[in-house]
C-alpha positions as CSV (number, residue, x, y, z in Angstrom):
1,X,2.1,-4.3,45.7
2,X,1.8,-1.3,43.2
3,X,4.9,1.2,43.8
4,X,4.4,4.6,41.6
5,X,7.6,6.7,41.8
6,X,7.7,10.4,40.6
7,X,11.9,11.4,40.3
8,X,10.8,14.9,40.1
9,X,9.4,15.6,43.0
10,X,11.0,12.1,44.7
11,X,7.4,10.7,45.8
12,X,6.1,7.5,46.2
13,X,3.2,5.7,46.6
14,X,2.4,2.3,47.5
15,X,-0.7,0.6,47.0
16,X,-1.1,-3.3,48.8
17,X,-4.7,-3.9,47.3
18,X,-7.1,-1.6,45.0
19,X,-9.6,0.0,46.7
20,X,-11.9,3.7,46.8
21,X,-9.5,5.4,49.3
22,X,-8.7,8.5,51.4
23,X,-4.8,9.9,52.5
24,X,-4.6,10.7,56.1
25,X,-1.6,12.3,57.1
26,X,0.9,10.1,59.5
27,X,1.5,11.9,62.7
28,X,4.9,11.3,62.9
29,X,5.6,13.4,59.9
30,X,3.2,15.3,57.4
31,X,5.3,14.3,54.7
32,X,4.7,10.5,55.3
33,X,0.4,9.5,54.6
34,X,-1.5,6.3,54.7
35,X,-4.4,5.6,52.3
36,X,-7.4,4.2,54.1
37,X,-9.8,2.0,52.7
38,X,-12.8,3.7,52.0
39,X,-15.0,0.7,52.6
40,X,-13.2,-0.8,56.4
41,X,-10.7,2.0,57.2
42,X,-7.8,-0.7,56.8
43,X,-4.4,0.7,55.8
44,X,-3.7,-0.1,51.9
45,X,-1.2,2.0,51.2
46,X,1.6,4.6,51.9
47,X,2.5,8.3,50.7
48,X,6.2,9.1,51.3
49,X,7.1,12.5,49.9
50,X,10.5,13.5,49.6
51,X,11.7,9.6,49.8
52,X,15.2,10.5,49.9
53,X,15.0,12.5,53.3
54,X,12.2,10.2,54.6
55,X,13.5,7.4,54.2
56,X,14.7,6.4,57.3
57,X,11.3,6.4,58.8
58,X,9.8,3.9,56.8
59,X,9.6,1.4,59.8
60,X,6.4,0.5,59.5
61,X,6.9,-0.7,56.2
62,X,9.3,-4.2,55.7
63,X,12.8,-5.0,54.4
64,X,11.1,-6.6,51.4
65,X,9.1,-3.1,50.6
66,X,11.8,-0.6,51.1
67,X,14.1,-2.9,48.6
68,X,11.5,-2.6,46.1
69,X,10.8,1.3,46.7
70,X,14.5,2.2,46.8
71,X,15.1,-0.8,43.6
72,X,12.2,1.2,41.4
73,X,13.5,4.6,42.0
74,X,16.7,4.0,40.8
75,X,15.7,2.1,38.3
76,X,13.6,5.0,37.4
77,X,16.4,7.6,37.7
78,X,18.7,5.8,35.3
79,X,15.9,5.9,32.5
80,X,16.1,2.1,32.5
81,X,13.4,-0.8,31.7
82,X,13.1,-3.6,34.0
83,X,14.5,-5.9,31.0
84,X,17.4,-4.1,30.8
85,X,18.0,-4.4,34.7
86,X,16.9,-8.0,34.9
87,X,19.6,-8.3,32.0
88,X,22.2,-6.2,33.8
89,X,21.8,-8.4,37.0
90,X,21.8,-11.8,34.7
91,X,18.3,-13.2,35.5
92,X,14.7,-13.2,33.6
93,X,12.2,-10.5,33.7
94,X,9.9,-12.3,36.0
95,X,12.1,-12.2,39.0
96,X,13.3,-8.9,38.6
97,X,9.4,-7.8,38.3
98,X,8.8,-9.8,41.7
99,X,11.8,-8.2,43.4
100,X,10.5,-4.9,42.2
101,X,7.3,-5.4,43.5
102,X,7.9,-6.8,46.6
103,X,6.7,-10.2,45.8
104,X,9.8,-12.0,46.2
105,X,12.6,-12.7,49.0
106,X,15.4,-12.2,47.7
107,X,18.6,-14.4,48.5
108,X,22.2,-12.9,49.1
109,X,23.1,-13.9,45.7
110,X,20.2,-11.5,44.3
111,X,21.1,-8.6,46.8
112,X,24.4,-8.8,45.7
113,X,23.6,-8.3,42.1
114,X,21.3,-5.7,43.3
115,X,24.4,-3.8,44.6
116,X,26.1,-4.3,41.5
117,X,23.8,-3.0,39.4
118,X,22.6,-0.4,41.9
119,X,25.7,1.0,43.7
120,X,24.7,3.5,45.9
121,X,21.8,1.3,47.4
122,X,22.8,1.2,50.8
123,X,21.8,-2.7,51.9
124,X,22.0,-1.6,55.8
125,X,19.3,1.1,55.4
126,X,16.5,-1.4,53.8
127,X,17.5,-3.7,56.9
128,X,16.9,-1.1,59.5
């Protein structure tokens, strides 16, 4: 999964798989889009603008995703690398990029780094 997070204007997109695309708007909200694949009109990815106020409805995507969005954008907004969070949280680069990029269940041990480093992530939100 490919997250790309812009702090200034708090927007995010997420890719699952590379691919010629188009963004159709979600009719829920206009602020939330899905790409479509160009080639079998299969969902592979998400627009989200103004993350902090849209976060809530971001049911359709899972626990594992919304860690990883909500991870990168702080991560982001601190100015930090992913080594020096991996090192603030006391494991290796390679699980910290997996975390980030939704490639890896975390266990509580890891969420509760995660809070450490991350304070105002609020653990019940990603669950919802």
């Amino acid at each position: 999964m490919y997250i790309y997070y812009d702090k200034d204007l708090d927007y995010v997109e997420i890719f699952f798989e590379k691919d010629s695309n188009y963004l159709e708007p979600m009719e829920s909200n206009e602020e939330l889009g899905k790409f479509i694949s160009n080639k079998d009109n299969r969902v592979i990815g998400y627009s989200i603008e103004n993350l902090n106020s849209n976060f809530d409805e971001l049911t359709f995507l899972s626990p594992y995703q919304k860690l990883s969005i909500i991870i990168k954008k702080y991560r982001i907004q601190m100015g930090k690398t992913q080594q020096e969070i991996a090192d603030q949280m006391g494991i290796k680069l390679l699980p910290y990029q997996r975390l980030e990029s939704g490639q890896n269940n975390p266990t509580l041990k890891t969420l509760l780094k995660v809070k450490e480093v991350f304070p105002d992530i609020k653990l019940d939100d990603i669950a919802a």
